[in-house]
C-alpha positions as CSV (number, residue, x, y, z in Angstrom):
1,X,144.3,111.1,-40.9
2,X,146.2,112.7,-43.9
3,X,148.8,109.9,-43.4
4,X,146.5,107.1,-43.6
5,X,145.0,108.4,-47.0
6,X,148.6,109.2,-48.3
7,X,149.5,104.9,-47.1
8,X,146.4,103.9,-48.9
9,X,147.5,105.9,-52.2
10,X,151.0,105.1,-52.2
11,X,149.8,101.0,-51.2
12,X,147.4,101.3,-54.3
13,X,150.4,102.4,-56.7
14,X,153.1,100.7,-55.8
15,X,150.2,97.6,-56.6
16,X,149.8,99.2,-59.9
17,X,153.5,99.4,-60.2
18,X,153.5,95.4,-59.9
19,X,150.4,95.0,-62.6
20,X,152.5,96.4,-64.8
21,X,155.7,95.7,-64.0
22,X,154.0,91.7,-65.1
23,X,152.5,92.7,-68.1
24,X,155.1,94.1,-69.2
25,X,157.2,90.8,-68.4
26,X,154.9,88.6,-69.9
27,X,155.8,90.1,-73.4
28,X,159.5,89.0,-73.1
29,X,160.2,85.6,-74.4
30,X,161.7,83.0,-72.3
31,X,160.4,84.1,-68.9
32,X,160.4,81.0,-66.5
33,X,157.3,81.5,-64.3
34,X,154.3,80.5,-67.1
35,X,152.7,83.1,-68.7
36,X,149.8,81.7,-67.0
37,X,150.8,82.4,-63.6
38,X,151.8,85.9,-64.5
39,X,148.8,86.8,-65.7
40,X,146.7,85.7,-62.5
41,X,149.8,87.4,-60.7
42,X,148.7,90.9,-62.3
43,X,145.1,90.3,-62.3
44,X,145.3,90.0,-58.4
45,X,147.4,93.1,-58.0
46,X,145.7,94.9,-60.2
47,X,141.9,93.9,-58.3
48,X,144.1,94.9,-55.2
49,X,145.3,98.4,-56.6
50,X,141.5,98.9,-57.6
51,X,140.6,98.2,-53.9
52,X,143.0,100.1,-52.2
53,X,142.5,102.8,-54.1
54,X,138.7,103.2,-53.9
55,X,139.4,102.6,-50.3
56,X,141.5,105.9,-50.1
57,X,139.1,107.9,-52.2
58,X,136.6,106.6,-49.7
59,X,138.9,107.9,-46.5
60,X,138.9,111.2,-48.3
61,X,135.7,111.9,-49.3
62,X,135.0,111.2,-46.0
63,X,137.4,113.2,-44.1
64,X,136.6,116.3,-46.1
């Protein structure tokens, strides 16, 4: 069950890893998707991080 915890955290940062990997590239000019885009892009891996992650402090609270 340790495993499954350790997917969920790893899942919920490499989501985090995305938010801000597209805020960060909304900052540099000349980017070709519209800044637009890139912002819903990091709003919905950012709401996904959120979830995974309260989904694996869920798992272990649970477990322990």
């Amino acid at each position: 069950m340790s495993g499954v915890i350790f997917c969920f955290y790893a899942i919920s940062a490499v989501l985090f890893f995305g938010t801000f990997h597209y805020l960060i590239a909304i900052k540099r000019p000349g980017i070709y998707p519209p800044k637009n885009l890139m912002k819903k892009r990091a709003g919905v891996l950012g709401a996904g991080g959120i979830i995974v992650l309260i989904l694996g402090l869920l798992l272990s609270l649970i477990v322990n």
